[in-house]
N, C-alpha and C positions, 0 to 999 in steps of 0.2 A: 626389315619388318615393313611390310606393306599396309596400309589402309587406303581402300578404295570407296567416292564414294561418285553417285550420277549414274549416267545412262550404261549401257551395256558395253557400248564403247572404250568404256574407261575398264572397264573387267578386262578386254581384249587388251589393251594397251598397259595393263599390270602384269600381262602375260608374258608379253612383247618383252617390256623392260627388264625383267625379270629373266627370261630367256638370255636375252644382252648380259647381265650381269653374272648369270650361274657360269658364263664361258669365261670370264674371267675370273672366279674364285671364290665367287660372294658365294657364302650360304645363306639360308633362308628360315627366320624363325617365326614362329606362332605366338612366343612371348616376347611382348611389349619389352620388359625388363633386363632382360638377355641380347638385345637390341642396341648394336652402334649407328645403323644407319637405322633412321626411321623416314619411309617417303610416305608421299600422302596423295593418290591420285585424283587429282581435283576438278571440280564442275562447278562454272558458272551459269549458268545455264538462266536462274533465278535469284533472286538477295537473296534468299534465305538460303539455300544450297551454299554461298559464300560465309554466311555468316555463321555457319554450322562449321565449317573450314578453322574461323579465325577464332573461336572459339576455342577448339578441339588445338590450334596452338599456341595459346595462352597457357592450357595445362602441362603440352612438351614441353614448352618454353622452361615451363615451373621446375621440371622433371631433369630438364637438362643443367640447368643450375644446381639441382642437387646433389646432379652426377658428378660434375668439377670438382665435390670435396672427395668421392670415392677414388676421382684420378681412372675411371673410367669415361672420358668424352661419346658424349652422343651428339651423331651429325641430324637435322631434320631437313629434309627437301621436300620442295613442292613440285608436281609432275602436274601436265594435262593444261585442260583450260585457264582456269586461272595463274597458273604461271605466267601463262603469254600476256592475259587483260590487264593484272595488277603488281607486273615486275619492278615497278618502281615503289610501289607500296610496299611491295614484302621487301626489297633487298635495303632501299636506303631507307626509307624514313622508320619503320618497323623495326628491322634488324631481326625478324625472329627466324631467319631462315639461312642456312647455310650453302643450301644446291637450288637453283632452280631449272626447270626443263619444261620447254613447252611440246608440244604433240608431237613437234618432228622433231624432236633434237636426243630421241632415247639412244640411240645410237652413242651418244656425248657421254652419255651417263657415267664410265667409267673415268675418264678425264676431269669432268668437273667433280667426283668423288675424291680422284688425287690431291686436287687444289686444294681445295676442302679440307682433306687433313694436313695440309700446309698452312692449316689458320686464315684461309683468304674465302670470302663470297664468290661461288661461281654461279655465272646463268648462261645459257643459251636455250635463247626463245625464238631463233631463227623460223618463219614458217617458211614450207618446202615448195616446189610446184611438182616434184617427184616423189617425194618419201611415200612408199609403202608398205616398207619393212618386207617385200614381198620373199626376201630370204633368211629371212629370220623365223623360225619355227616355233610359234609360242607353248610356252611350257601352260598348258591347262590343269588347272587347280579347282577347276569345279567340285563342289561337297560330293557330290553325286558324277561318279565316272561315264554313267549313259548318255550325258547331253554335254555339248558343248559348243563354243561360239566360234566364228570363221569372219574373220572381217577383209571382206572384198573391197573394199573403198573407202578413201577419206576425204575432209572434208567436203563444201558444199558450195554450188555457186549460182543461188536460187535468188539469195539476199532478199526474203522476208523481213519486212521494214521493223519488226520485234526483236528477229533471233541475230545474237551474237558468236553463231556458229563459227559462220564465214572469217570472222575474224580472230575467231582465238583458233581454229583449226585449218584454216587455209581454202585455196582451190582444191575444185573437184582431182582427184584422180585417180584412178583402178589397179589394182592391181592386175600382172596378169594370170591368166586365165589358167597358165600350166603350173602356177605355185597353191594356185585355190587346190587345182584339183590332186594333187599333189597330198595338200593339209587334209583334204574329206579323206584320200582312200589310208590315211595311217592312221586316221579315228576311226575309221571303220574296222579296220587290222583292230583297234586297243577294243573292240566292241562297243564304241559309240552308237546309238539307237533315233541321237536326233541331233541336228545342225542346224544353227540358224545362221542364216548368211547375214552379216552386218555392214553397214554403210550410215553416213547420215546420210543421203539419199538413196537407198541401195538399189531401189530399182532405175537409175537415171545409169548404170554401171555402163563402162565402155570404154573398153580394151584395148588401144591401137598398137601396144609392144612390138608386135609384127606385121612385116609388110602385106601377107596377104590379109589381113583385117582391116584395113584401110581403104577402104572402096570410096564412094562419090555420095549412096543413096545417105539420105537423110534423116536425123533418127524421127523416129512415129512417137506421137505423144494420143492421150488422151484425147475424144472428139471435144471442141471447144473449151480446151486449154491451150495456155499458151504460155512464155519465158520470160523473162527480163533481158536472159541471154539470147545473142544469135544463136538459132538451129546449130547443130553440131552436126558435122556429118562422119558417117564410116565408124569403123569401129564394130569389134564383137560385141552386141546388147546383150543386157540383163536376161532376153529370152534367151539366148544361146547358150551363155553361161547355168541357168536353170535347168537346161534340157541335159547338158552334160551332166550336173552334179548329182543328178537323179538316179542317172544311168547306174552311178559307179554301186551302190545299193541299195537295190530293191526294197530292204527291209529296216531301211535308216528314212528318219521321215526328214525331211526337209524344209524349212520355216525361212521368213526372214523379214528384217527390219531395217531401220524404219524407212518404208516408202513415202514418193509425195505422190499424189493423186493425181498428176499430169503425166506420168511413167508407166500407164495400162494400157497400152495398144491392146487389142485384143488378141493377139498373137500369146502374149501372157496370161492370160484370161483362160485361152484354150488347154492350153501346157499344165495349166492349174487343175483345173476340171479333170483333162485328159491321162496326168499321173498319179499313179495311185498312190505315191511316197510323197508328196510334195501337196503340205495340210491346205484344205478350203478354209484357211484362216486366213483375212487378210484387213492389215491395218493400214484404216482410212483416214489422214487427219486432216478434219476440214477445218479446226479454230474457229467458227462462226458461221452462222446461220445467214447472213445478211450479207449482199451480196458489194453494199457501199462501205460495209467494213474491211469486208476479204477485200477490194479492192485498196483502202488503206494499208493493207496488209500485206501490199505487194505479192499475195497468193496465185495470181495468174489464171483465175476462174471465178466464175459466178456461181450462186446458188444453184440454179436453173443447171448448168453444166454438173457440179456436182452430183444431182441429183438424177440425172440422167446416166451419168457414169454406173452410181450403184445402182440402178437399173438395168444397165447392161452386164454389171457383174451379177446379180443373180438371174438374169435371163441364161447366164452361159455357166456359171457354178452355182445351181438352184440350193446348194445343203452348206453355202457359204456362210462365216459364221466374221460377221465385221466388229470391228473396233475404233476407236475415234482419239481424237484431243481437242480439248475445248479449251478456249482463254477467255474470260469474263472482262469485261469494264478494259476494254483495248481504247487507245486514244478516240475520242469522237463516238464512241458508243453509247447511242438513246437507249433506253426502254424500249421503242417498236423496236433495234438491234436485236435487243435482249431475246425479246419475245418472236422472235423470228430463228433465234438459233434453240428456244425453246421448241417449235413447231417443227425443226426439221430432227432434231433429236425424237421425236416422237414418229414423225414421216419415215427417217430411214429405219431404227430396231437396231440398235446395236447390244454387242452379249456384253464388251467391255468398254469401260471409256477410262481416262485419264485427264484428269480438268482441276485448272488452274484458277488464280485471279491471274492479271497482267501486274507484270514487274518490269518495268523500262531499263533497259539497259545500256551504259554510254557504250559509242561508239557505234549502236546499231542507227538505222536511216530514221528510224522514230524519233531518238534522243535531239537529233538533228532539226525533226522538220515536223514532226508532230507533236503536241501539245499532253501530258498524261493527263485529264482534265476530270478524268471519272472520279468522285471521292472514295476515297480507301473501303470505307463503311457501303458504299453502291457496292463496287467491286465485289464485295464477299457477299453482301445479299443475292447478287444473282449468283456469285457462284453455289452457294447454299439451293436457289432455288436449281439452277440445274442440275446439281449431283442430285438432286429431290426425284425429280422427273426422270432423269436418266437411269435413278433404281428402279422406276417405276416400272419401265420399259423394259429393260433387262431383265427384272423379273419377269414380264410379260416374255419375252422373247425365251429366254432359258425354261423356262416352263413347259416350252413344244416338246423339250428334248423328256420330260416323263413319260415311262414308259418303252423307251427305244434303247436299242443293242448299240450300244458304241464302245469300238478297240479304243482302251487305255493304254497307255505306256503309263507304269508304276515308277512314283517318284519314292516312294518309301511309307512309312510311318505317319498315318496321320497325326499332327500336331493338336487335335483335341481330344484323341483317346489310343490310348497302345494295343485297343481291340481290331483298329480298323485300317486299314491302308488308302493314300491319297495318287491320284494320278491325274494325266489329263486326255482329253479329247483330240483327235485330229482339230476340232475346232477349237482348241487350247481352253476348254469349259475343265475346269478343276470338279474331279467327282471324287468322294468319299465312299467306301466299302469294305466290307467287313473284311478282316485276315483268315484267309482258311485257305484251304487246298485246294486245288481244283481240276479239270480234269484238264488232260493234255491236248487230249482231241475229241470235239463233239463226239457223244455218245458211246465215249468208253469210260473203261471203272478205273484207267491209271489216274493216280492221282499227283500231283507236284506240289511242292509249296511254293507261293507267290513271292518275288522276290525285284525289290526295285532293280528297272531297265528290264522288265518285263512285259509282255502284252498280254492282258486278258480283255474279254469279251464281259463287259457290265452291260447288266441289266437298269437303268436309272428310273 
C-alpha cells in the first residue's frame, strides 16, 4: 500500500518502486487494512510537509500495534526525501519505522523488506551519482490513463541557499535519451495524450551515456544568468531531447517541469513556439522580486535579467501562458524586498503561481550562514498580501482568453457539477463545459460523446 505525498517526483518514484517490487511478487492494494507493507513516499521540502508525514505515522504506528494481537504484522517504510534528511530520527530515537529508503536506494527495496520480516530495522539512504532507474519501466497508476509523467533526471546541483533538494536527492544526473524515448513511444502505444517530462532541474538535462554526445561546446544558459557551478560541457541538451520527444507523436502534447530560468537558451524558446505538440506553457520560478535577495538566494540572476528573459520569451512564444514560485519573508527580507516582488508580479502577468512563506531547513547554505530573521507573523502578512495581488493579476491575465477557441484535452467530470466536463488548455488554464455531444468534424451533423483524453474545440 502506497501513500505518496510532495512534488510530482515522488508520484514518478512510487512508480519506480512499485515497478521494482511487482517483479518480485509484491501485490499491490487500494486498502489501507488488507495492507502488510505499508510505505509512505516522502517530501521534505517544507515543516509542514514533514510534519503532515509524522503525523500520518503516529496513526500506523497506532494501527500496527493493534495488528500484533490479530498475528497479522504490518511493516511501515519511509521512501524519498525524508528518509535520507531524518534517518536517525525515524530509525533510532522514534522507532516508528521498519524500512527505510532514500531516492536512490529503490532498487534495495526488496532486501531491506526481507530484513524487515526477520524482525530487524533496515535502511539504505545511500545517495547515487548514477541512479536513474533508466531501466526500470515504471508502472503508471494515474486515475486518468491519457496523461502521464516521464522523469528524465534527478537530483540537482544549483544549491539554492533555501532548498534542501541537493541534499536529500543528490547530484544532477540524466537519464539516457534512448530509455526516455523508449517510455513516450509505449505511452503512446497505451493512448497516452499528454507527457510531462520531469526533473528537478529538467531543463539543465544532459546526456553524456554515449561517446558521440560528448563534444567540447559548452552548455548555453539564459542571457545574464549565471551557476554556482563550472559550465558543464557536451552532452545531448534539454533542446535535443525536446525535439525528439515531439517527433515520436504529433498528437500527444508534451509539458514539462520544473525548470530553472538559467536553462532557456533560445534555442528552447524556438522549438517551443515552433512545435505544435509541445504546450506555450512554461513555468518560471523566480522566488523574489529583489534582486539582493535572489542574490542571498544563491539564484544566479538578477531581477533586471529575469525580466528580460520573459521578455524574450514572449517576443518568440507571443500566446505563451507563464507560471511562477514565490517565497515570502526569505532570511534578510525588508518591506522594499517585499514590495519589489510585489511590482514584478504585477510587471510580468502570470496565469498560475505557487507561493509559500520561507521555512529554513538544516542542512541547506541558509541554516548555515544566514540568519531566519523575518517574524513568523511578517512572513504570512506578505504572503497573504501576495497571493492578493497575484489573484489579481491572474484574473486580469486569464480574462484575455474570454471569448477565444482553445483545443482541450478532457480530463473528465467536472467536480462541481455532473452536468459539465473539466479540461485544460495547451496553456494548462483549467476550462469547464457543458457535457453534450459534439460534432466530429467542423461543420458536420456526426455527432460523438465527449469522453476524457479527448480534444474538443471550447469556446470560453
Amino acid at each position: 500500500y502506497f501513500e505518496t505525498y510532495g512534488c510530482q517526483m515522488n508520484v514518478n518514484d512510487t512508480e519506480i518502486a512499485w515497478s521494482i517490487l511487482q517483479r518480485k511478487g509484491y501485490q499491490r492494494t487500494v486498502d489501507l487494512s488488507e495492507a502488510d507493507v505499508v510505505l509512505l513516499v516522502t517530501c521534505s521540502i517544507r515543516e509542514k510537509a514533514e510534519q503532515t508525514i509524522w503525523n500520518r505515522l503516529q496513526q500506523l504506528t497506532a494501527m500496527k500495534k493493534r495488528r500484533l494481537k490479530t498475528h497479522t504484522p504490518m511493516k511501515i517504510g519511509i521512501l524519498g526525501c525524508m528518509a535520507e534528511r531524518l534517518k536517525t530520527k525515524l530509525l533510532e530515537r522514534e522507532k516508528l519505522v521498519d524500512v527505510l529508503a532514500g531516492p536512490d536506494a529503490y532498487r534495495d527495496l526488496p532486501r531491506l523488506l526481507a530484513v524487515a520480516d526477520g524482525g530487524h530495522q533496515a535502511s539504505n539512504v545511500l545517495l547515487s551519482l548514477e541512479e536513474t532507474y533508466a531501466d526500470i519501466m515504471p508502472v503508471h497508476h494515474a486515475p486518468q490513463g491519457y496523461s502521464a509523467f516521464v522523469s528524465i533526471m534527478r537530483g540537482c546541483d544549483n544549491m539554492c541557499s533555501y532548498c534542501i533538494v541537493p541534499f536529500t536527492r543528490g547530484r544532477e544526473r540524466s537519464r539516457p535519451v534512448s530509455s526516455i524515448l523508449e517510455e513516450v513511444r509505449m505511452l503512446s502505444d497505451q493512448g497516452v495524450k499528454e507527457v510531462t517530462l520531469l526533473g528537478q532541474n529538467v531543463n539543465s538535462y544532459r546526456d553524456t551515456s554515449e561517446e558521440q554526445f560528448c563534444g567540447s561546446d559548452l552548455t548555453k544558459l539564459s542571457r545574464g544568468f549565471k551557476t554556482v557551478y563550472k559550465t558543464k560541457q557536451g552532452g545531448l541538451r534539454f533542446s535535443d531531447l525536446l525535439d525528439r520527444v515531439s517527433h515520436i507523436d504529433p498528437d500527444m502534447r508534451i509539458r514539462f517541469t520544473s525548470p530553472h530560468p538559467k536553462d532557456f537558451p533560445d534555442e528552447v524558446l524556438h522549438l517551443i513556439a515552433e512545435r505544435g505538440n509541445i504546450c506555450q506553457q512554461i513555468h518560471l520560478p523566480v522566488q523574489s522580486g529583489s534582486s539582493k535577495v535572489l542574490k542571498a538566494m544563491r539564484r544566479g540572476y538578477t531581477r533586471e535579467a529575469y525580466l528580460d528573459l520573459v521578455k524574450n520569451i514572449k517576443r518568440i512564444i507571443p500566446e505563451v501562458s507563464l507560471s511562477s514560485d514565490f517565497i515570502s519573508g526569505f532570511c534578510g527580507e525588508t518591506e522594499d524586498d517585499h514590495h519589489q516582488t510585489l511590482s514584478l508580479i504585477r510587471k510580468v502577468g502570470y496565469n498560475v503561481g505557487f507561493l509559500f512563506a520561507y521555512s529554513m531547513r538544516k542542512k541547506t547554505h541558509a541554516s548555515h550562514w544566514l540568519q531566519d530573521d523575518v517574524p513568523a507573523e511578517v512572513k504570512q502578512q506578505r504572503l497573504e498580501e501576495c497571493i492578493s495581488v497575484f489573484r489579481e493579476e491572474a484574473a486580469r491575465v486569464n480574462a484575455a482568453l474570454i471569448g477565444s477557441t482553445q483545443l482541450v484535452l478532457v480530463e473528465g467530470e467536472s467536480k462541481r457539477s455532473i452536468k459539465d466536463l473539466c479540461g485544460r488548455t495547451d496553456g494548462n488554464m483549467k476550462v469547464i463545459f457543458p457535457k453534450e455531444d459534439v460534432a466530429v468534424q467542423p461543420a458536420e451533423s456526426n455527432t460523438a460523446l465527449v469522453n476524457a483524453g479527448d480534444y474538443v474545440l471550447v469556446k470560453v
